[in-house]
C-alpha positions in Angstrom: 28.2 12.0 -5.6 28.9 12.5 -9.0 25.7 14.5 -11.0 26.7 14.3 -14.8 26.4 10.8 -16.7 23.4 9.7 -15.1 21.0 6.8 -16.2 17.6 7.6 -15.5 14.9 5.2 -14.8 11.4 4.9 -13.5 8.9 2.4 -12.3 6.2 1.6 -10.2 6.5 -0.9 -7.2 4.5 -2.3 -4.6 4.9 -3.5 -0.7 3.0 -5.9 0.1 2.2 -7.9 3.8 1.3 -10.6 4.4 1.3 -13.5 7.6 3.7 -11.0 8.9 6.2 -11.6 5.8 7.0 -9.4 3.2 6.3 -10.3 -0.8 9.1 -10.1 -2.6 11.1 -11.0 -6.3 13.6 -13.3 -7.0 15.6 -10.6 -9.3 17.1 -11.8 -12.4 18.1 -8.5 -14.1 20.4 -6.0 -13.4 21.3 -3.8 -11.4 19.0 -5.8 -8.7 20.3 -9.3 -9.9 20.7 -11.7 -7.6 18.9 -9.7 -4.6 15.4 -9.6 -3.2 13.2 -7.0 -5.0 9.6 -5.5 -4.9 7.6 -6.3 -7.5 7.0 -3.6 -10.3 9.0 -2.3 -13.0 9.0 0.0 -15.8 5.5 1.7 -17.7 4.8 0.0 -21.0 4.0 2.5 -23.9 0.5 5.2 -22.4 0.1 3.0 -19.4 -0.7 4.7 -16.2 0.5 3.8 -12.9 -2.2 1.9 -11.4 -2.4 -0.1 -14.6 1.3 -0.7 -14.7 1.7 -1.7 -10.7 -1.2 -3.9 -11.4 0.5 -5.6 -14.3 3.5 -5.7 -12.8 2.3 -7.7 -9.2 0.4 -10.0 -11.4 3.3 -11.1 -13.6 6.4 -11.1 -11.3 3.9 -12.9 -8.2 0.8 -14.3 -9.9 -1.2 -11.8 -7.2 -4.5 -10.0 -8.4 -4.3 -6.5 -6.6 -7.7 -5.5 -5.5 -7.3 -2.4 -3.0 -4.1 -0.3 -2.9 -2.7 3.0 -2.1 0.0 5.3 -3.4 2.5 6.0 -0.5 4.7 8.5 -2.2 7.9 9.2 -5.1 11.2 8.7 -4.1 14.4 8.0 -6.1 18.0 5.9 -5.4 21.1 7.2 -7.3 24.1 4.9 -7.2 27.4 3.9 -9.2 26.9 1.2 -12.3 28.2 1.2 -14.8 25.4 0.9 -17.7 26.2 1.3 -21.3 28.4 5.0 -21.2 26.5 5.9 -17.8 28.8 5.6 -14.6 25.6 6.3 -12.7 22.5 5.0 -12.1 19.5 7.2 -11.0 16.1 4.9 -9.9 12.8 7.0 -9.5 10.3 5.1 -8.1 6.6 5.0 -7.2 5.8 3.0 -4.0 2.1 1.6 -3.3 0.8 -0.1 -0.2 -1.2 -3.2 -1.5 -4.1 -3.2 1.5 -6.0 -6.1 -0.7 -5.4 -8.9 -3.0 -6.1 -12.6 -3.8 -4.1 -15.2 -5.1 -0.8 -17.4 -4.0 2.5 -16.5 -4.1 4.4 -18.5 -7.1 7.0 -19.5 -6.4 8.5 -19.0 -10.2 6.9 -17.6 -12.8 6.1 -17.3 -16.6 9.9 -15.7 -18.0 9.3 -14.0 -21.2 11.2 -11.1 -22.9 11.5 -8.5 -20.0 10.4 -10.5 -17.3 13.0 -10.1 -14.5 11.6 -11.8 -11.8 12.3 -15.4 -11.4 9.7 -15.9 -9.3 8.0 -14.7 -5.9 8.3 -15.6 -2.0 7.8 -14.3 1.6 10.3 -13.5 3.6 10.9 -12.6 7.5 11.7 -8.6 7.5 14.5 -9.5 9.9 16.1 -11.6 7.5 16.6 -8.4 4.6 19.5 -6.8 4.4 21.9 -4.5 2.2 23.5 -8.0 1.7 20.4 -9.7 0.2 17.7 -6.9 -0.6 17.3 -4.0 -3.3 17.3 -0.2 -1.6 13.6 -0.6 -2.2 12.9 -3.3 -0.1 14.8 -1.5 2.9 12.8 1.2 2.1 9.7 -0.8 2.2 11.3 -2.7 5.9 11.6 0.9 7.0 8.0 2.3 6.2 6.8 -1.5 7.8 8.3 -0.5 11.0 8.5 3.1 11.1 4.9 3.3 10.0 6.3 6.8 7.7 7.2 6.4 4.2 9.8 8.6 4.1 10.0 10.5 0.1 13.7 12.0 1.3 16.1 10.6 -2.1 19.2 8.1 -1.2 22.8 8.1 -2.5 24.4 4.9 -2.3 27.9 5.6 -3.0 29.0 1.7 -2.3 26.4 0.1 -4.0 27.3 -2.7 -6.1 26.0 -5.1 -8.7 25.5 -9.0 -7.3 27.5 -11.6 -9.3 25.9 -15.2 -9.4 27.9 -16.8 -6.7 26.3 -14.0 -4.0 22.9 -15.0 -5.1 20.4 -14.2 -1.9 17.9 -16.8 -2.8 18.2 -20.2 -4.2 15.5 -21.4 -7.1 
């Protein structure tokens, strides 16, 4: 896969379980639109992880996080097309929420930069490559493998959702 080109971006995301279901987004911004999604996202200006993963849960899911623990770094590099990038190169940070309180919402406050429509739980069987960012397979995969595995994933067929392959309905 092609090296040169490459958008870079980082963010913080977390997995978390719960009645047997995983938590996920209702994605409403590229180049996860339309799929399921883990909530996080990017740092805002000086903000360190915890406080950004924190954040992050609390607006895209209306959870408080209480207890969690980093798993490990990994990164996704894939084709899109993004301004003059052909490439797309996703480092992430991936924490297993062990505690929190709250209710999943359903939707949630949308303000500038919020790309998450809203939050729900949903069967692991049911994600797919159809449906699902790479990061929630990743997160299906540590779920039953028990291993978070750091290795780095090309994705030389990955594509962009448009709005009549939605995987959720509002």
């Amino acid at each position: 896969m092609e090296h040169n080109n490459v958008h870079r971006a980082f963010g913080v995301y977390g997995i978390i379980i719960t009645n047997n279901k995983l938590v996920v987004i209702k994605k409403n911004g590229v180049p996860y639109i339309n799929r399921f999604d883990l909530p996080g996202g990017s740092l805002e200006d000086g903000e360190f992880l915890k406080d950004a993963i924190n954040r992050e849960i609390k607006e895209e899911t209306g959870l408080k996080v209480s207890k969690m623990k980093q798993l490990g770094v990994t990164s996704f590099k894939y084709p899109w097309h993004y301004l003059d990038y052909k490439m797309n190169q996703h480092i992430t940070v991936f924490y297993e929420i062990q505690e929190f309180a709250g209710q999943v919402m359903n939707s949630v406050k949308q303000f500038e930069g919020q790309d998450s429509l809203g939050s729900l739980l949903v069967d692991f069987d049911e994600l797919t490559t159809n449906n699902a960012s790479p990061l929630v397979l990743k997160a299906k995969d540590y779920i039953q493998s028990g291993v978070f595995d750091t290795h780095d994933t090309s994705l030389e067929n990955w594509h962009v959702l448009p709005e009549n392959e939605r995987a959720f309905t509002n």
